[in-house]
Structures are given as C-alpha cells and as structure tokens.
BAVEX-804563 format. One line per 5 residues: their letters; for each residue x, y, z of C-alpha. Coordinates in nm, 4 decimals. Layout:
A> X/Y/Z  ...
//
This chain:
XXXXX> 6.9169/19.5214/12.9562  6.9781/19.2951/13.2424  6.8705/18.9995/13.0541  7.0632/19.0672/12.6877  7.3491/18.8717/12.6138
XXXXX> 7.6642/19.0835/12.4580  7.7758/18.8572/12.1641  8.1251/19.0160/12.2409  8.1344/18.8626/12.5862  8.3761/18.5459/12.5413
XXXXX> 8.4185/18.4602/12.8947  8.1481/18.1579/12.8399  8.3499/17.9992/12.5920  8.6598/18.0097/12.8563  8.4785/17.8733/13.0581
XXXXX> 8.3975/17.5134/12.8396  8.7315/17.5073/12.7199  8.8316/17.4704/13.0962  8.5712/17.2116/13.1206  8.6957/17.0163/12.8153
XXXXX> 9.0527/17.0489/12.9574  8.8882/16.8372/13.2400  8.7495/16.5974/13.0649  9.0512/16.4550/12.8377  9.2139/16.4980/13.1750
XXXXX> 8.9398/16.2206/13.3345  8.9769/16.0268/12.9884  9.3966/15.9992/13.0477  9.3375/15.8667/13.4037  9.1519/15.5614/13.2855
XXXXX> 9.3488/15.2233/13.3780  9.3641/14.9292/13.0999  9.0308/14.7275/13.2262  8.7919/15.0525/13.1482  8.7414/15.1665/13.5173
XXXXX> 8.7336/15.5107/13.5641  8.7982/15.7186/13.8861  8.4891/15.8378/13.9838  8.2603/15.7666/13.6283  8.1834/15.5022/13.3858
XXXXX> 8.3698/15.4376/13.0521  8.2637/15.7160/12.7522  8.0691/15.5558/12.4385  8.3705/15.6210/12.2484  8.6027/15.4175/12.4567
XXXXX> 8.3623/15.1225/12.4727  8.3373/15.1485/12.0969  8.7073/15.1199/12.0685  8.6961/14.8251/12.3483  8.4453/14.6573/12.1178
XXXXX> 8.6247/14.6773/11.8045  8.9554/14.5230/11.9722  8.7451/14.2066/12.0707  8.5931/14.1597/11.7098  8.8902/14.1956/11.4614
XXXXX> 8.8746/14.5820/11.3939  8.5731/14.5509/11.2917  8.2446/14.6674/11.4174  7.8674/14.6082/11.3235  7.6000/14.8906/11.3045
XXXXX> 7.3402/14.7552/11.5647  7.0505/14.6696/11.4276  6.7138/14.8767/11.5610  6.5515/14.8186/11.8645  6.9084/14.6450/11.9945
XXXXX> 7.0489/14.7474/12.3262  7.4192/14.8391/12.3287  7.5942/14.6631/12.6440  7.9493/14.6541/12.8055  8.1087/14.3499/12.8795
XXXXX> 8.3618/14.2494/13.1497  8.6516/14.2037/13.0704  8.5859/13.9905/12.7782  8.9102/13.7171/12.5979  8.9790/13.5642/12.2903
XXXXX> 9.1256/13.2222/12.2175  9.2782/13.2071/11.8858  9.2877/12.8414/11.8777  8.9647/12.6044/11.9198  8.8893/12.7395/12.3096
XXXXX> 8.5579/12.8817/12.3536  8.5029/13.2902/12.3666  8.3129/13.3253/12.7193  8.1026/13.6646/12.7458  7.9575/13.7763/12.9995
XXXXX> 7.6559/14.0138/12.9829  7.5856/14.3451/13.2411  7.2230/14.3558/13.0969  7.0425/14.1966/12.8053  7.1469/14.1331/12.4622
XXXXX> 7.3520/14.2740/12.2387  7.4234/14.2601/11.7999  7.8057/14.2149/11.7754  8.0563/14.1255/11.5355  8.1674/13.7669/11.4966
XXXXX> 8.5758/13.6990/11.4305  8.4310/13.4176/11.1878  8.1816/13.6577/10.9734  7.8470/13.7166/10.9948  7.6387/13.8634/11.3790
XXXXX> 7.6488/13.6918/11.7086  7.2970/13.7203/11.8844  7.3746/13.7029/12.2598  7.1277/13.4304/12.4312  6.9599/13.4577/12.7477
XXXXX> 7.1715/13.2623/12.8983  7.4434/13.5273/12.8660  7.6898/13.3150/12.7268  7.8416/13.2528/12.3806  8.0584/12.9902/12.2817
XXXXX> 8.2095/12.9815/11.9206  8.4321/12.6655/11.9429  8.6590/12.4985/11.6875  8.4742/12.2538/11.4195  8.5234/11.8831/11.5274
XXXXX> 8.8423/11.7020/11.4215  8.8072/11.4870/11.1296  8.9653/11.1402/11.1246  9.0844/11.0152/10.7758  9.1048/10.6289/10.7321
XXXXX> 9.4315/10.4293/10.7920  9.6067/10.3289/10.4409  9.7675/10.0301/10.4251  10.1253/10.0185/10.3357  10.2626/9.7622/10.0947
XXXXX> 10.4882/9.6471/10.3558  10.2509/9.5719/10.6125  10.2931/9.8911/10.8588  10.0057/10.1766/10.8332  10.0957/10.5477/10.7737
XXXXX> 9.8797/10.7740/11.0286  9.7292/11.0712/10.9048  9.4897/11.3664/11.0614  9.3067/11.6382/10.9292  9.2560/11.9579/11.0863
XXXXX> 9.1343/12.2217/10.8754  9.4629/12.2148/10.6589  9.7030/12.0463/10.8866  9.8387/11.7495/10.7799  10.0352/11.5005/10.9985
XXXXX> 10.2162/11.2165/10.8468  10.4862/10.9216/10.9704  10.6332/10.7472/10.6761  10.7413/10.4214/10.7368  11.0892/10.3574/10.5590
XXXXX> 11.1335/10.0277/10.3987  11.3273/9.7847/10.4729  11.6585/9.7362/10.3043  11.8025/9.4679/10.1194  11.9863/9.2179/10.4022
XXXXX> 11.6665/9.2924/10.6148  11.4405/9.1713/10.3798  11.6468/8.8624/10.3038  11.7514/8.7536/10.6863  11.3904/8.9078/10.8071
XXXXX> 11.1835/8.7939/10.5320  11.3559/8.4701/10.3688  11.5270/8.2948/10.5805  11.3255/8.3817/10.9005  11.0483/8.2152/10.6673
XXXXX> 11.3068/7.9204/10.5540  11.3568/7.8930/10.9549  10.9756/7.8686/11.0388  10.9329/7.5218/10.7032  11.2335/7.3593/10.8390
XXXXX> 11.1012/7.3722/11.2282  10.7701/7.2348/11.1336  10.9549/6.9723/10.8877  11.2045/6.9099/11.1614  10.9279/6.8899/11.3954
XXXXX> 10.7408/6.5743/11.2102  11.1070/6.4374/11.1417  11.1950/6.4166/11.4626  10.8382/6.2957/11.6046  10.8412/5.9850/11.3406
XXXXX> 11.1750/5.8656/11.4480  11.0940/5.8611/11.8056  10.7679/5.6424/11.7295  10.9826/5.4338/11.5551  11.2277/5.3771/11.7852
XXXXX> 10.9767/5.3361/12.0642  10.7969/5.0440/11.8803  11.1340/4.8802/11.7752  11.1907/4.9079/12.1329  10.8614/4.7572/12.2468
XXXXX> 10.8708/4.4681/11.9602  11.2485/4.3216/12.0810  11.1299/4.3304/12.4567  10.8471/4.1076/12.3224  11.0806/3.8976/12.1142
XXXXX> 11.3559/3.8677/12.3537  11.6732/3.8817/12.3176  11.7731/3.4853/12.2283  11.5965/3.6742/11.8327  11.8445/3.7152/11.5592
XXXXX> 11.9272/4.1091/11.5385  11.9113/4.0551/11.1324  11.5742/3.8896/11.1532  11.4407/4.1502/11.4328  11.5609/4.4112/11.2099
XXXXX> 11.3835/4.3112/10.8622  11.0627/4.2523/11.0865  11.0916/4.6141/11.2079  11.1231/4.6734/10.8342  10.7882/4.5162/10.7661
XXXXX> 10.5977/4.6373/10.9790  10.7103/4.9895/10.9682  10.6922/5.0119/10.5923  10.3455/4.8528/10.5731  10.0465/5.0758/10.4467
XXXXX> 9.8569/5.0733/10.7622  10.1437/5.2083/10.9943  10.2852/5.4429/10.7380  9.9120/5.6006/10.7166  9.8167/5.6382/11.0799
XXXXX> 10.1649/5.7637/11.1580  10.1242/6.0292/10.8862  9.7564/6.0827/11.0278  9.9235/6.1387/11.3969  10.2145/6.3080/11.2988
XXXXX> 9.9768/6.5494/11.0639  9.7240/6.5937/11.3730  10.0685/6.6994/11.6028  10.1941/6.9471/11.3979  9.8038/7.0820/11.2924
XXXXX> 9.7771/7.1863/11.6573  10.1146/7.3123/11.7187  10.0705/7.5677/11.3915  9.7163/7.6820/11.5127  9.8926/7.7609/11.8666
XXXXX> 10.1522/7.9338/11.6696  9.9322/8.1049/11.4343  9.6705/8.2243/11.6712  9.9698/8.3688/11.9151  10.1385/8.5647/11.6912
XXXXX> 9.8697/8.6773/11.4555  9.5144/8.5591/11.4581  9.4742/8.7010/11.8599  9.5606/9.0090/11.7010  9.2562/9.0746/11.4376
XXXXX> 9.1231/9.4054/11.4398  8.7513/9.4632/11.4477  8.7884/9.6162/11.0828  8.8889/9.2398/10.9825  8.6511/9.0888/11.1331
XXXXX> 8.3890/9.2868/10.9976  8.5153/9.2962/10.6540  8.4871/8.9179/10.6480  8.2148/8.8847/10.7389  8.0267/9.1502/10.5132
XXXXX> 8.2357/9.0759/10.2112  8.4273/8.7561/10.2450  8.1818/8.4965/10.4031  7.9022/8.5051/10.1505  7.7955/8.2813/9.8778
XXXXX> 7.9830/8.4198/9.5743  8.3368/8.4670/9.7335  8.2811/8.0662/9.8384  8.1449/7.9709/9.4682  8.4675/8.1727/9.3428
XXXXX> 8.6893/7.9733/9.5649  8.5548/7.6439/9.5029  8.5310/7.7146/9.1038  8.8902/7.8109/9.1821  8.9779/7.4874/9.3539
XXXXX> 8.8223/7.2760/9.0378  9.0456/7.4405/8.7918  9.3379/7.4180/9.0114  9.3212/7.0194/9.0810  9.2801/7.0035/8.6698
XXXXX> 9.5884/7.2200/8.6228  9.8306/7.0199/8.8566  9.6863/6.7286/8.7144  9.7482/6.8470/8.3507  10.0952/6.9046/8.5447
XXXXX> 10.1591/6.5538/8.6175  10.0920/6.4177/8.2646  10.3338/6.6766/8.1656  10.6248/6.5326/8.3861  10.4978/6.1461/8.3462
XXXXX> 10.6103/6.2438/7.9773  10.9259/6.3889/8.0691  11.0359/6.1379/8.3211  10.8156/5.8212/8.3872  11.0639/5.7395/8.6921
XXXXX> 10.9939/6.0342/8.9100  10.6158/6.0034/8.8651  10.6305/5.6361/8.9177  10.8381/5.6957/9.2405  10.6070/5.9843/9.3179
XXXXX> 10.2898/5.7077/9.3229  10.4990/5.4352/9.5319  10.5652/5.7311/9.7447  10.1540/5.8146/9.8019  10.0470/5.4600/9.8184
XXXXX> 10.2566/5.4084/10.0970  10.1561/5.6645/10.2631  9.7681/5.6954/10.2093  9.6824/5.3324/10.0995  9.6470/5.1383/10.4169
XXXXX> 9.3338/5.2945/10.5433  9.1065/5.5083/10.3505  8.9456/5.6786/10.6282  9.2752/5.7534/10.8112  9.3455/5.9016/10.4432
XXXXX> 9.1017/6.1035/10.3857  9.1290/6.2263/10.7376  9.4809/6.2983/10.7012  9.4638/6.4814/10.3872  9.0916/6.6415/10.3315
XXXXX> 9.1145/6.7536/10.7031  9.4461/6.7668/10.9232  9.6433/6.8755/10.6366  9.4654/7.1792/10.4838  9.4825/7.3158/10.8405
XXXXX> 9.8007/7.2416/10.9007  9.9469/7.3425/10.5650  9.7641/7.6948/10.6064  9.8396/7.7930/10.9087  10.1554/7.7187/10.8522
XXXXX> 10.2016/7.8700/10.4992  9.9304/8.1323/10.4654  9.9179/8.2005/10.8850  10.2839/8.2653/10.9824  10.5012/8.2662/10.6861
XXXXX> 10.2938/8.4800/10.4328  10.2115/8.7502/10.7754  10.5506/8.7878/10.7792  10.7017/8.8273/10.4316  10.4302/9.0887/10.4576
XXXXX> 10.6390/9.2631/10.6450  10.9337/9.3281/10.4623  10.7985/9.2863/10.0708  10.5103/9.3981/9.8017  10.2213/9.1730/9.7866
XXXXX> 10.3226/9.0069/9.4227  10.6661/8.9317/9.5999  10.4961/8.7455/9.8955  10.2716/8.5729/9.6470  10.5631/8.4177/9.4472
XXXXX> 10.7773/8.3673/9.7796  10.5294/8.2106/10.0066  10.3849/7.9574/9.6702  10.7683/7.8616/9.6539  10.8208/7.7926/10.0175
XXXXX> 10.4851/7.5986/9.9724  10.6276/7.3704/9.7099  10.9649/7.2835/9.9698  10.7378/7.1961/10.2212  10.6129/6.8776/10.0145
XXXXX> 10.9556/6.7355/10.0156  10.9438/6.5932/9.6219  10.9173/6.7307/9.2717  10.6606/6.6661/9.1368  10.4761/6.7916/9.4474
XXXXX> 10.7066/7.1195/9.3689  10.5900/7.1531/9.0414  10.2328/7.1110/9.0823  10.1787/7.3176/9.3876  10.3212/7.6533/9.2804
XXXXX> 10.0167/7.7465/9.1194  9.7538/7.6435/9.3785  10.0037/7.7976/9.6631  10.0000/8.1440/9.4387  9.6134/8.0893/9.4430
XXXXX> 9.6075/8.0355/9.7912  9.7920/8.3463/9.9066  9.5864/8.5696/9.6670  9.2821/8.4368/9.8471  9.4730/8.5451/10.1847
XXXXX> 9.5592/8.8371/10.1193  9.1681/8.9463/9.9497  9.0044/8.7664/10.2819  9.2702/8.8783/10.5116  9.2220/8.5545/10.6937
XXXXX> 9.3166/8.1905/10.6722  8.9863/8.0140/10.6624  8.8853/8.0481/10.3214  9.2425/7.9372/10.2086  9.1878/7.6481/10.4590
XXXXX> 8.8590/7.5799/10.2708  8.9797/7.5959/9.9544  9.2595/7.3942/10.0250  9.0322/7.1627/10.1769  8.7866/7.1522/9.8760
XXXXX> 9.0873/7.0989/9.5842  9.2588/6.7697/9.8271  8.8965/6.6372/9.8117  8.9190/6.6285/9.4624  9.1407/6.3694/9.4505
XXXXX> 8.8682/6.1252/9.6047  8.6205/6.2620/9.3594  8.7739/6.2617/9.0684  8.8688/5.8515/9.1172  8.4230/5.7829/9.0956
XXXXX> 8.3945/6.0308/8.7798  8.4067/5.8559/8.4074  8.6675/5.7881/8.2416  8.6499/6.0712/8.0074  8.6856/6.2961/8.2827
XXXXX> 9.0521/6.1478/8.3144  9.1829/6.2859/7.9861  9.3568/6.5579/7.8838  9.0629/6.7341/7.6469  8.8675/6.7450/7.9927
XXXXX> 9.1758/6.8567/8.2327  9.2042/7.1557/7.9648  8.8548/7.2562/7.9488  8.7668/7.2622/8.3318  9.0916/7.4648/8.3136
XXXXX> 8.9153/7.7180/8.1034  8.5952/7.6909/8.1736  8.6879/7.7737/8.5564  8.9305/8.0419/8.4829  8.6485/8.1994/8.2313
XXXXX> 8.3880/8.1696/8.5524  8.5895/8.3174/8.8042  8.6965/8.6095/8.6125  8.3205/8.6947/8.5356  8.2436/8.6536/8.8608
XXXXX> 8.4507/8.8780/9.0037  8.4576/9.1707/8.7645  8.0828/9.1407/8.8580  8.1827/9.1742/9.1881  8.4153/9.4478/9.1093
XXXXX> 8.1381/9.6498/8.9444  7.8549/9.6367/9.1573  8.1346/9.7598/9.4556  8.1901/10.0628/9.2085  7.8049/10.1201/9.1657
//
C-alpha cells in the first residue's frame, strides 16, 4: 500500500540527523553578544545568558510572567547601578543581593549601594581628631602620633612660659613708659632751677600714691584685656566649630551649669581665704607685705578697683590663661596634665606668694570649667563672680570672717556641686 509506512525504512531518521548536524552548526556560529546569522538566540542560550547576569543562579518564573531578552545587559560589582533595558514587558529575575527583581514600567532597574554612614569625630587627648568611615565593613583610620618628650616641653612649656612673660613684659614695659612720661611732664613744669633730689622724692610721691597706683593698674589692666581678646579670638575663638557652639548653648548656658559655677566660686574664695590664715600663721611678714602690696594698688579709688579687678581682670586673666595657654598645652598633653600646668602658670602670673599659693586651686577649677564648656566665658564668669567676693565678703558679719565659717562654705559648696552634677550626670544617662 501506497500509503503504509515500512518500519524498516530508516532513511527518515538520516534525514533529522542531517538536520540536527545543521543546527549545532547555526548554534557554533553565534558571536559573543547573542546575534545569530540569520535567526534569533535559542531558549537555551538565553537561559545560560541569564544565569551569567544573576550569579549562577536562576529563578523559576512565576505564572502568568513573560520571559524577555535583554540587550546586552552589565554588572557593577561596586555601588554603580545595574541598568536593564527591556525588548518587551516585564520580566521575574534573579537578584545578585537575594530575593526577585520585578522589572517596572519604566524599564529600568537600579540596585545601588546602601548610603555611606558617617561615624562621629573622637576627640583625641592631645587635641587632634582621629577620622574614621564606615562602609559596610571598611574601616579607615589616621592615628595621630604623640608628641615626644622635647616637643612637649619646648611646644607645650615654654611656648606657654613665652606667651605669661609677653603679657607680663607687656604691662612692665607700658608702666615704665607712663612713668617716665609724667616725670617728664612734672620737671618741664618745675623747671630746671628744682633740686634733682627734691624733683625726684616728689616723683616718688606722687607715683606711689593710692590714686595713681590704681588707675595705672586700671589702664594698664584695660591695655593688656584688649590685646589678649585680639590674641585669643585670632588664634582660637575665630575658629569655633558649629558643634561648640551648639553644645554651649544646649548644655553649657543654662541655669544649673551657672548655679554650679557660682556655688563653685563661693567655696573657692573660702578656700584661698582659709589659705591665707594658713600662711599669716606661718609667716606674718609675707602676708603683711602681701596687704601693703593690695592697698597700694586698689585703695585709692574704689570704683577704679572694682573696675579693675571684678571686670578688666577676669577677662584679661582668662583669655590669657584659659584662651591661649590652656588651647595650647592641649596640644601636646592629657587633660589632668594641662589642668595642673595651666593652674601653675596661673599662680606665676600674680607675681607674689601668697597669690601663688592661693590661686592653684581656683586656676585648677577654672580650667576644668574650660575644658567641660569648651569656651572661656563661663571661666570668665566665674572668675568674675569669686573677685567679687572680696567686696562682699567685707559687708557680711563678723562671724562670716572666721575659720568655722571659711570651713563650712568649703563643704557645704563642695557637697552641692557634687550633687548637682551627678544629677546632671544621670539624667544625661536616662
């Protein structure tokens, strides 16, 4: 029968072997971008094309998802966006993160890098900052070496020993001249048939008198207050971060940090002086030549006094002390070094003893209060507040003179201000 197939007959099956032949022959003559001469790309090599992009790794699409090509699609391994492009609609693929990628409308898909996350700045000890940022895992550090032994003493101690002696120097040099200019001034007046002895113990007299010793120390206090707030405000206080000036504002400037400080300021006027009866014991002389020494220089006018020491002098002092020389002992020690360096360089800077002795303890108060505030004005204030005692204290009762009392508001204070700030230290945990 025309129509019967012999089942021994084998020349179909040559036949598709030829046409197999053909086709891997097609399949070899494909180029690297999936272009074929003459046809489109096979499902299996679009597969394979597919599971190159995603990591090896391919997801079953899910129903009702259309299978698409792509052109030509790249990977950045690092952060840079994955651009596809899309032939047709959408398409269920594998993401190199985990989990499916649904293709938008827009035919586009970005997978970018998460955002880089910025650790704070810690502070070193020595008053550089160490860098550091996070990425994923990466690290980055740049450790600041510290300074050796001859830098810290010619950088730190006698750069600081050079910065007292130019503002002591400074009033040295300014007194003599006034003197010398009134001299001057008086033996035109007196002309010159006067007796140089006689012109010379008048000069005396009037130079030595209360009134001139206390405006020159006013002057001479008021010239050097506004050559170390130039000083201090070019070399550091220009150079405040916003961080600073927001943290004194939110934590420094309130009413509790000012209570500490002036509870602070009590005790300290009662320890130094507790301090003084301590070294009128030892040595009557040096505290009676101490008093001659303050009369003479703050009795002649009360205003110009108070002026002088309540005002020109806590500004002067600080900027000079807690502004430029504590900044830059910063630099080159720990912060309990600075504190003891900067309250001993504040005790030279008085010129006399019992000054020395006395004002250790309120200069170590000072520059912990500069270093917490990170800012001269509250040690300006304070140092403001504890001179004012000394006018106080004079229209207080006698009791308030003796040593029972010096001890207690010693106490009493110290009690106060520790409360007060392990309070403050708690509710800043909380």
């Amino acid at each position: 029968m025309k129509n019967e197939i012999n089942v021994f007959d084998f020349s179909h099956l040559k036949f598709m072997s030829k046409w197999h032949r053909n086709e891997e022959k097609m399949e070899n003559n494909t180029n690297i971008n999936g272009v074929f001469s003459g046809r489109q790309p096979s499902q299996s090599q679009q597969n394979q094309k597919e599971a190159q992009l995603y990591g090896g790794q391919m997801q079953p699409p899910q129903e009702g998802a259309v299978q698409q090509s792509y052109k030509d699609p790249i990977q950045y391994p690092y952060g840079k966006p994955i651009q596809q492009q899309l032939l047709h609609e959408t398409v269920v693929s594998q993401s190199p993160y985990g989990g499916t990628i649904q293709q938008p409308s827009s035919h586009e898909v970005s997978i970018s890098q998460p955002p880089l996350r910025e650790m704070p700045i810690p502070q070193q000890p020595y008053g550089d900052t160490m860098q550091q940022s996070f990425c994923g895992n990466l690290v980055q550090e740049v450790n600041v070496s510290k300074p050796g032994l001859v830098k810290k003493f010619f950088g730190g101690i006698v750069f600081s020993l050079v910065i007292l002696g130019a503002f002591i120097g400074l009033q040295m040099v300014l007194s003599m001249l006034v003197m010398f200019c009134i001299g001057a001034v008086y033996a035109l007046q007196m002309g010159a048939d006067m007796d140089q002895i006689a012109l010379v113990e008048r000069l005396q007299e009037i130079m030595f008198s209360g009134k001139f010793m206390t405006g020159l120390t006013a002057g001479l206090t008021a010239i050097s207050a506004i050559v170390s707030v130039l000083c201090y405000w070019l070399i550091w206080g220009r150079k405040r971060t916003p961080q600073d000036k927001k943290y004194f504002k939110e934590k420094v400037w309130k009413a509790k940090p000012i209570i500490m400080i002036s509870i602070s300021a009590f005790g300290l006027y009662y320890l130094a002086l507790l301090l003084t009866v301590v070294i009128e014991w030892i040595s009557p002389s040096t505290m009676e030549s101490y008093s001659e020494m303050v009369e003479m220089a703050l009795g002649g006018s009360e205003i110009l006094a108070m002026l002088a020491a309540v005002i020109l002098a806590p500004i002067n002092e600080e900027c000079i002390m807690r502004g430029l020389i504590l900044k830059n002992l910063q630099k080159y020690f720990s912060v309990p070094a600075v504190i003891v360096i900067q309250a001993i360089l504040f005790g030279i800077f008085h010129m006399n003893l019992v000054q020395f002795i006395y004002v250790i303890p309120v200069g170590a108060a000072l520059g912990i209060v500069a270093v917490k505030s990170r800012s001269v004005l509250p040690c300006i204030y304070m140092h403001l507040f504890y001179n004012l005692m000394s006018f106080v204290v004079g229209l207080l009762p006698e009791f308030c003179h003796t040593v029972l009392f010096c001890v207690l508001a010693i106490v009493m204070s110290a009690i106060a201000v520790c409360i007060m700030y392990q309070t403050n230290k708690q509710k800043a945990i909380a």
